[in-house]
N, C-alpha and C positions, 0 to 999 in steps of 0.2 A: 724319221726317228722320233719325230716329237707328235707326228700322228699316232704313233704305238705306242708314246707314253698316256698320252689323254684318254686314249680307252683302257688302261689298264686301271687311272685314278678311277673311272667311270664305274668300273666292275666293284673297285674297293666301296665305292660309295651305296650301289645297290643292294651288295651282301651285309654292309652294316645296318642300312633300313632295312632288311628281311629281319636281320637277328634282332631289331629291337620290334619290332611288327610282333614277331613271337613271343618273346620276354613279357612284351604288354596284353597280347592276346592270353596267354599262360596264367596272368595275372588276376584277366577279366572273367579266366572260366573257375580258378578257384578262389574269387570272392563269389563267383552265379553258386559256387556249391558250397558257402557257409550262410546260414539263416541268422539274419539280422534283428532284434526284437528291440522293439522302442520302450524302453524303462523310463516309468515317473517316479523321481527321486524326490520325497518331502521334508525336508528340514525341520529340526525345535523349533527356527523361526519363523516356523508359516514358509516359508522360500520353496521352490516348486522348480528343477528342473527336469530335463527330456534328454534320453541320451541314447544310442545305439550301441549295440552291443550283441556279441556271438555268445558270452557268460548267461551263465545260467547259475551258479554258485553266488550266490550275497556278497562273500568277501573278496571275489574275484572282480564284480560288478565296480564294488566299490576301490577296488584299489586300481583297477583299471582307469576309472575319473578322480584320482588321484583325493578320494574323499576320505577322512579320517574321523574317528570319534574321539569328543570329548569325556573325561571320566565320568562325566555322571549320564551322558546317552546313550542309549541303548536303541537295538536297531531289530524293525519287523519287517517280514522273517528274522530268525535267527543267521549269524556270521555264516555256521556252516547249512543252512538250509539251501534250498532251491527258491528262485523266484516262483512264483505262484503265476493260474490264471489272471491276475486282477493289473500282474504288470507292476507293482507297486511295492517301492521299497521307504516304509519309514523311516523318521530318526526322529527320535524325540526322548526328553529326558525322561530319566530313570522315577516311575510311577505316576506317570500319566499317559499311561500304554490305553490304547482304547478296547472297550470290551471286543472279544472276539466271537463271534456269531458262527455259531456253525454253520457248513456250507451243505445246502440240501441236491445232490442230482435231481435232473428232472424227471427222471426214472421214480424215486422215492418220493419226487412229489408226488406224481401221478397214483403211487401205491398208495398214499396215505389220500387224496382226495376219492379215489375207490372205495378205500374202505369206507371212509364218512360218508359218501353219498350209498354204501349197502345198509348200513346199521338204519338210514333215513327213508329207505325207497320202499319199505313196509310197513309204514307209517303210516296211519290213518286220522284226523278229529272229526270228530260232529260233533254238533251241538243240539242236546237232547233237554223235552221239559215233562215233566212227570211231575203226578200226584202221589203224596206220602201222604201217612197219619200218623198225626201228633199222640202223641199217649196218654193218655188222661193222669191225673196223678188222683190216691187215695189218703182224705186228712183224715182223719180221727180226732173225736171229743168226745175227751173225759166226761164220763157222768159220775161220778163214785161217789158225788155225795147232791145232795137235793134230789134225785129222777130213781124212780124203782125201773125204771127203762132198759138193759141193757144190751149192748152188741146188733143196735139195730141199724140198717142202710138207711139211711135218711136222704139219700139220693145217688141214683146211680149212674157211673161214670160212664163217658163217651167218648172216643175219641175223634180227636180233628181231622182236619185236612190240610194241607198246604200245597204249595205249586210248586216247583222248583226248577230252575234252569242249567245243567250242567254244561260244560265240555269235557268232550270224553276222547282220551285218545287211545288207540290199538293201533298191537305192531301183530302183524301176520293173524289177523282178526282177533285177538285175545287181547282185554282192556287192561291197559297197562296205570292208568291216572285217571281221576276224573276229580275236576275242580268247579263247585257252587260260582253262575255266576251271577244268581240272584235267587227269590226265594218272596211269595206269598200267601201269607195266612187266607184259606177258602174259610173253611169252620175252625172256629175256635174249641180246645176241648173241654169239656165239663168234668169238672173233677168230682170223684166219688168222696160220698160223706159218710163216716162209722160212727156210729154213737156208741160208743161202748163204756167198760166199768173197766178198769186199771186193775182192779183186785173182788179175785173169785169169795164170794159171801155165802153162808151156811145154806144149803137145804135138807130140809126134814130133816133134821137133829145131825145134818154130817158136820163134820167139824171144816173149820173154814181152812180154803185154800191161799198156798204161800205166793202161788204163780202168779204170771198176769195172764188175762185174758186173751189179747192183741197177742201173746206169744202162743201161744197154744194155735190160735186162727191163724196166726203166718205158718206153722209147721204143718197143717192142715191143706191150707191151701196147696203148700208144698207139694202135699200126697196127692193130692186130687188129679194135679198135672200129670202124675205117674198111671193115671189113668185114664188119661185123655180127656177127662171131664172138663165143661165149658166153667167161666166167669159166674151165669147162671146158676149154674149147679153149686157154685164155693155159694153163695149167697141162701141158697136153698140150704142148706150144708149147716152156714151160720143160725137161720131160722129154726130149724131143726132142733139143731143143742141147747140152743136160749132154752126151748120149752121144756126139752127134757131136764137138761142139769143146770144149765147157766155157764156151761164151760168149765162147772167144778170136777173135779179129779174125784175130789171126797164127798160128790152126793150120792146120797142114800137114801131108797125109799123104804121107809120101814115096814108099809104094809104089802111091798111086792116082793121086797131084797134086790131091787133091781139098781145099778150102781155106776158111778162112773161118769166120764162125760156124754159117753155113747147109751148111759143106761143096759148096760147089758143084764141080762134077768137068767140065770143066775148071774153076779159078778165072775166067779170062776172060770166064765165062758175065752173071759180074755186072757187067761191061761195060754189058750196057743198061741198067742202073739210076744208072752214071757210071764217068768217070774212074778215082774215086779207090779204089774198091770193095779196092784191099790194105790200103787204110790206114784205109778210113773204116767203121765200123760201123752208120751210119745206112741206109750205100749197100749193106750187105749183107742186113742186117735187112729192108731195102726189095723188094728180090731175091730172100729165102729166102721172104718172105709169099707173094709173085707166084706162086713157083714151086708153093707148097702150094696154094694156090687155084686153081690150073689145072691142077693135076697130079690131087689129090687132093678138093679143096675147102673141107677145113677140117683143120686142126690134128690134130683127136680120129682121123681115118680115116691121118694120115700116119703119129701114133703109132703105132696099131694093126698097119698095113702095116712098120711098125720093131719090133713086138715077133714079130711075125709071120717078117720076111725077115731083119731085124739090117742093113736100111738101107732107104734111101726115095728 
């Protein structure tokens, strides 16, 4: 009899180790199946702990370690937010929140370092030295009173040279910048010298002119270009009118009737250039060029034929 009781206590004892075997086993496969994530908790006071936790919700995390805010702290992320990548939940007082940095994938790195190295990868510099010319510059002096001289070159202009070093950049061969990084004078340029009269003086009884001289030559000049005509030839051009008129508008020869700054013979000639051809200088100057280019073809062959016959 007492051999049949001790195995029956026996039986009791191994089905109650089975059922707790289970319970505990039961136990161990649904904490294996919830994910555990290690939270740093930072304090206003600098204080810093570590915690485990299944939460994922901020207010959740925190009311779980039984942490509570003061009224003036405030908590990063937000109460109802999700913990973030970084694992990190702030607390610190209300207005010393730290700047928030947006967060770049590495995806959009990658796009963004792409782009910058295509806008770069068609880029070119050199570094290039070349010879320029400097441009001579033209003074003018007054003669209008002391010198029966006028509108003559008393020397003529040239211009310089200089060296220059740039760098030059291009993108997809087409120069995009190019910056001096240095720069020396070869020849220096020799600046052109005008003697001229400021105000047109009577010839052969024509009544004197209002204009200035220097104005009538720069309008001149002007026209010449519209014709392709060189430096030479404005200078030829000038030597020419000295002789004939002086650059007056209102000379007049009374024993030819020839007139003007261009001396046209008759005056009426300058008719087809306008109207006004007595009184206006544009309308003669426009009419002496004509006639030189069709007569002669350019400036340098009229003089010549002027120093040759002593008219044109």
């Amino acid at each position: 009899m007492s051999k049949q009781k001790h195995t029956t206590i026996s039986y009791k004892k191994i089905i109650g180790i089975s059922i707790v075997f289970i319970i505990i086993l039961g136990i161990s496969v649904i904490a294996g199946n919830i994910k555990l994530n290690s939270i740093k908790i930072k304090f206003s006071n600098n204080h810093e702990i570590t915690v485990l936790t299944s939460k994922t919700k901020i207010s959740e995390i925190l009311e779980e370690n039984h942490i509570m805010l003061s009224t003036d702290e405030i908590v990063i992320p937000g109460m109802e937010e999700n913990i973030t990548k970084t694992n990190t939940i702030i607390i610190t007082k209300e207005g010393n929140e730290p700047t928030k940095i947006a967060e770049i994938s590495q995806e959009e790195l990658n796009d963004n370092i792409e782009k910058i190295a295509e806008n770069y990868s068609n880029i070119t510099e050199e570094i290039i030295t070349i010879q320029e010319e400097i441009p001579f510059e033209t003074i003018t002096k007054d003669v209008s009173s002391g010198s029966s001289t006028i509108n003559k070159v008393i020397q003529v202009g040239k211009n310089g040279l200089r060296e220059v070093t740039y760098k030059v950049k291009y993108k997809d061969d087409i120069e995009i910048e190019r910056i001096e990084l240095s720069s020396k004078v070869i020849k220096e340029p020799v600046n052109k010298i005008v003697q001229i009269q400021t105000k047109v003086t009577s010839r052969s009884g024509s009544r004197l002119a209002s204009g200035s001289v220097l104005k009538y030559q720069e309008y001149a000049t002007t026209a010449c270009s519209s014709y392709g005509w060189s430096e030479t030839d404005v200078e030829c051009l000038i030597y020419l009118w000295n002789k004939e008129s002086g650059w007056n508008p209102y000379a007049y020869n009374a024993s030819s009737g020839a007139y003007g700054i261009p001396q046209a013979l008759p005056g009426s000639k300058m008719a087809s250039k306008g109207s006004d051809y007595k009184t206006n200088y544009k309308t003669q100057i426009d009419w002496g060029l004509s006639y030189i280019n069709s007569r002669y073809g350019n400036p340098q062959n009229a003089w010549n034929h002027w120093l040759s016959k002593g008219w044109y």
